[in-house]
N, C-alpha and C positions, 0 to 999 in steps of 0.2 A: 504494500500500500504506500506509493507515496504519499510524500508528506507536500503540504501548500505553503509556502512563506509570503507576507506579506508586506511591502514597505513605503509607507505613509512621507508624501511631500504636502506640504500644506501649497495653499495655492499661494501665489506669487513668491515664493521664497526664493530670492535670487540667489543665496547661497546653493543652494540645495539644485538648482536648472541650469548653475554655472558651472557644478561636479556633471550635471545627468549629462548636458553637452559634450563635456570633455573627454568622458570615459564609457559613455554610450553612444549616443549620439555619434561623437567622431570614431569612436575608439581608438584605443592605444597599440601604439608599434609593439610586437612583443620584446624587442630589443630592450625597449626601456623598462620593462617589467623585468626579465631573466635575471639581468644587474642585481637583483634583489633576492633572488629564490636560489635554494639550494635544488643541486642536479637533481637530484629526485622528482622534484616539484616540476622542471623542465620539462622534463621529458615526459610527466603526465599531460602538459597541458599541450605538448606537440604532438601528440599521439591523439589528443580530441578531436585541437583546432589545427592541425596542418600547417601550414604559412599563414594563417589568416589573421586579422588584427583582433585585440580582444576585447572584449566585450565586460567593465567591470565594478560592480560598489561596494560600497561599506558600510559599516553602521559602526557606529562609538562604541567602544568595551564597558558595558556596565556590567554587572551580575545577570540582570534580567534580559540583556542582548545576547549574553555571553550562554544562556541557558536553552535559549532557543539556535544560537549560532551549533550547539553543540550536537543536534537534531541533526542538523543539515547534513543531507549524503547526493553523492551525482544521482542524477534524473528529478529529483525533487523539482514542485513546481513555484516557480517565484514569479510574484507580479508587482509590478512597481506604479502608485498609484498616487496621482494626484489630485488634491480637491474628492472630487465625485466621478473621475473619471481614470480607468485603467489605461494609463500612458505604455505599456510594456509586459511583455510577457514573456517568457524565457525557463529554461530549465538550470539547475545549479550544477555548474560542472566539477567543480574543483574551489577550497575554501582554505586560508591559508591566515595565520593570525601574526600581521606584519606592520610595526611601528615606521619602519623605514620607508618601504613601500607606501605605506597608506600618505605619510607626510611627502613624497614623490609627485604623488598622482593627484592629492586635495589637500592646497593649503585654508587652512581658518581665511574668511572674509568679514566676519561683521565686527566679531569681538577680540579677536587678537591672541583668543586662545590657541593653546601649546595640545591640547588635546584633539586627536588623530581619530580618524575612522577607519581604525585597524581588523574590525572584524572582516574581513575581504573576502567576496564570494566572483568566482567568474560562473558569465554566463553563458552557456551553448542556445543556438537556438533563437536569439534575440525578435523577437518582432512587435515594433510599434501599433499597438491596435487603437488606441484611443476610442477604448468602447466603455458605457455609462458602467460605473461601479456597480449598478444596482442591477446588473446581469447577474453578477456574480453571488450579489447577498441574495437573488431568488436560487442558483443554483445551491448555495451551500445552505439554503432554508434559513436564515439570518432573519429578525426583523429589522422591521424598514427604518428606523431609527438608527440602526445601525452604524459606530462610528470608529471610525481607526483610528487608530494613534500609533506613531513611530513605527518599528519591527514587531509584527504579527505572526502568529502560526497559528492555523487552523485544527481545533481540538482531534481528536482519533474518532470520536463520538460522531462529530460533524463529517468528519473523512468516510466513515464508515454509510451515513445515509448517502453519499455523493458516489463511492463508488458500487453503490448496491443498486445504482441507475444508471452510470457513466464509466466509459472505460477509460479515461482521462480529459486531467482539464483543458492542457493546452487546445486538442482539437477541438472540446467542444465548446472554447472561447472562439476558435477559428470561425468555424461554422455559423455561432450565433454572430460575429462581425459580417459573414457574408449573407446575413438573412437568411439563411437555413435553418432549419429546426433540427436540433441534435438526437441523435439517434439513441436510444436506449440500449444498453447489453441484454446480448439473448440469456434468458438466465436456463436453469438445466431441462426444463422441461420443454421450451422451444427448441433448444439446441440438440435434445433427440431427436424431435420430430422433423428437422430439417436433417439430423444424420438418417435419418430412415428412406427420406427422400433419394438420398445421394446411392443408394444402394443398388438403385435402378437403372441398369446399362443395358446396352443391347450390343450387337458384336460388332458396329462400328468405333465402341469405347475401348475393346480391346486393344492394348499395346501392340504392337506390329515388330514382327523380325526387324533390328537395324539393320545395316550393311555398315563396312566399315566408311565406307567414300558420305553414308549419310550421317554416320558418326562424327566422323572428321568435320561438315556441313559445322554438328550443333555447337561442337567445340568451337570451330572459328565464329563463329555468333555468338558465343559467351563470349571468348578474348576481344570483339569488336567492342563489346559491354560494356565490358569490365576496362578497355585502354579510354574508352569515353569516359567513363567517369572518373578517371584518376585524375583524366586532363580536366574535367570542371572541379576536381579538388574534394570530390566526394571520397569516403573509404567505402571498399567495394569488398562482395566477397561472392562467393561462390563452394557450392557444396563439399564439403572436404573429398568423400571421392571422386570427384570433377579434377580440384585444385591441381592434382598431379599431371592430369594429364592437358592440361594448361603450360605448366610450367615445361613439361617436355617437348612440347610442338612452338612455344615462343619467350619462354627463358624467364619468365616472369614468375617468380613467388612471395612476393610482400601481399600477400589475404592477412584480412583480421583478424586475430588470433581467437580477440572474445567480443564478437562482433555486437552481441546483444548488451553491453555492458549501456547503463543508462537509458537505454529504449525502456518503452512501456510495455511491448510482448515478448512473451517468452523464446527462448530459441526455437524451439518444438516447432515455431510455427514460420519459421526464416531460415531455417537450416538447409531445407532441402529445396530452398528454391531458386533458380536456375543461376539470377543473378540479381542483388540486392545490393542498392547504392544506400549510405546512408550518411549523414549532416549533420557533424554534432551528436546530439543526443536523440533521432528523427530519424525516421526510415526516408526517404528523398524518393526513391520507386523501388519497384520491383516488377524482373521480364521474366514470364517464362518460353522459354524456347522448344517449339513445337515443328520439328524440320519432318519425319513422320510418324512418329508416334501420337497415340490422342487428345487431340486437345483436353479431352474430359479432365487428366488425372492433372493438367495442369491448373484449371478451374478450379478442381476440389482443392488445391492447397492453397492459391487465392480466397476461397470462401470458407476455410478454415481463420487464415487470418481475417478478411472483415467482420467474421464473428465476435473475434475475440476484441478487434478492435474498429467500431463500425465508425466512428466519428474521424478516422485516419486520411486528410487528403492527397496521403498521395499515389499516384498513379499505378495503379497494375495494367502489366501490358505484357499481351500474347505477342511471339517476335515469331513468323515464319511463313517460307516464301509466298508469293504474292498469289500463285495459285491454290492458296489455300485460306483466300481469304473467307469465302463462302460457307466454308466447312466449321473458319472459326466461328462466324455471326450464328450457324447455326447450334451449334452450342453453347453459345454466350446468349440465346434468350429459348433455351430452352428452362420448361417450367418451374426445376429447382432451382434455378438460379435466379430467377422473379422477384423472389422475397426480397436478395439483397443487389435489386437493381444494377446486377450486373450487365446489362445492354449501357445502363450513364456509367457504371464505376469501372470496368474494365476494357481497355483500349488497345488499337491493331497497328504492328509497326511491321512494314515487310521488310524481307531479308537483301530485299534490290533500295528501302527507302537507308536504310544502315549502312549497307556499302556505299552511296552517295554521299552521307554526311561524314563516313569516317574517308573517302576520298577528299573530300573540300575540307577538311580540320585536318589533314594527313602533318601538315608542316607546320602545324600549332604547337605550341606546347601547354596553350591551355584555350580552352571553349567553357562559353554557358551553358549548363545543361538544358536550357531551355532547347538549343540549336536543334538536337534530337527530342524531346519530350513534346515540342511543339507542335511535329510531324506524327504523332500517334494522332489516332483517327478512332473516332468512336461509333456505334453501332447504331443510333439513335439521333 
């Protein structure tokens, strides 16, 4: 269960939006954060965020900061809030209790004090939503009175009714900013009855003899994958019995070692899937590659994961050649998969639209994952 942090700007406090500028907003070179941390700590935070700049605040060390600071673990959700309105939302990646650092990154403005906002949390995942606070007091059942002050943490009690209807909060802040209405967790007795459904194939669902030449096919479609997303700076992985035979046809073996670490689903449900990019502490997409074997049993591990987590935006996508497009659309709104609107949530990239964009990005050494994500094509 994670845990929810809270932290309270009053409105207009120019102190307090001249730190959020400087260390969210722009954020900071990680050069000038390292200078402070010991190797250890480095090499956590390069192994999250990559090259990317960091995302980071503080709160003063009191007893009662220092109580809730000590809660904090990666994946946890933090929002940063001012007045009445959620300026921020983010996951806590890494937390470090730094006098030096903290006087580095925010000096005192009003009053001249010598006192530091040493409790230091970075964050993965950052995104500005600027959505009415009072989203939130409905989801965590709060009354409307309701009022923050400084650094918050949401009781285990209140956690407990939130996740016994929500499979996390960041998506389903996402959702509610995009005018969606957030999706509920199937609880056990839905989630039979949609495995009962799944049980039902017929002999076009059957897996097919490979060939080696159509092996080699899926394998070069994961490696187009998985080199796209290193170049947009995503961490990628790919099924441990895949990984080898990756590395022996194009020399590559930097996979994550614990790739589920800070994500909100368990590995059970990303382990065996073809190829999954992931951002931080955020799954970014997920392809299953379907060169001829059945689409069907690549569905079922997509709808495995929307299960578990329905309020998830982002992208599943079946990857496989172009003559087979028909075959996917026809499994992708066949009747089990209804419930969870798999014709909008799952998307079709062909094996000729991949080789296109990994030929035009060939001599990059980094791309937007949008370049490809854009070109999936949906059913509906």
């Amino acid at each position: 269960m994670r845990n929810i942090f809270i932290l309270y700007m009053p409105v207009n406090n120019y102190e307090a939006m001249v730190h959020y500028t400087d260390t969210i907003v722009t954020k900071v070179e990680q050069e000038r954060v390292f200078n402070f941390l010991e190797k250890s700590e480095v090499k956590i935070l390069k192994d999250i965020f990559g090259n990317k700049k960091l995302t980071i605040w503080g709160s003063r060390d009191s007893a009662q900061n220092r109580s809730k600071f000590n809660k904090m673990k990666p994946g946890d959700d933090i929002l940063i809030v001012e007045g009445k309105v959620i300026k921020l939302l983010g996951k806590v990646a890494y937390k470090t209790i730094n006098n030096n650092l903290s006087a580095n990154l925010w000096k005192n403005i009003n009053n001249g004090s010598t006192q530091g906002w040493d409790l230091i949390y970075f964050i993965a995942n950052p995104l500005e939503i600027n959505l009415p606070f009072s989203e939130f007091i409905a989801l965590l059942q709060y009354k409307e009175n309701f009022a923050l002050r400084g650094f918050t943490s949401v009781s285990d009690e209140r956690l407990k009714l939130f996740y016994n209807h929500y499979d996390n909060l960041y998506d389903v802040l996402m959702r509610i900013k995009t005018g969606e209405k957030p999706y509920e967790v199937m609880h056990d007795e839905l989630r039979l009855q949609h495995d009962e459904k799944k049980v039902v194939m017929d002999a076009t669902d059957i897996d097919e003899d490979v060939s080696p030449k159509e092996l080699s096919e899926h394998v070069r479609m994961q490696w187009a994958l998985v080199n796209l997303g290193l170049k947009s700076g995503t961490k990628v992985w790919v099924p441990k019995n895949d990984q080898g035979k990756i590395t022996k046809e194009y020399g590559f073996d930097d996979f994550e070692k614990e790739f589920t670490s800070g994500i909100d689903v368990d590995a059970r449900y990303v382990e065996n899937i073809d190829v999954v990019w992931k951002d931080g502490f955020k799954i970014d997409a997920a392809f299953e590659v379907e060169n001829s074997t059945s689409i069907y049993s690549g569905l079922l591990r997509f709808s495995d994961l929307k299960i578990v987590a329905p309020n998830s935006p982002y992208p599943l996508v079946i990857v496989a050649p172009e003559s087979r497009r028909e075959k996917v659309r026809l499994q992708v709104t066949r009747p089990t998969f209804h419930q969870l609107e798999f014709d909008r949530q799952v998307k079709f990239l062909s094996y000729e639209m991949i080789d296109e964009v990994d030929k035009f990005t060939a001599k990059n050494t980094s791309v937007n994952s949008s370049v490809l994500l854009e070109r999936a094509e949906g059913f509906v």
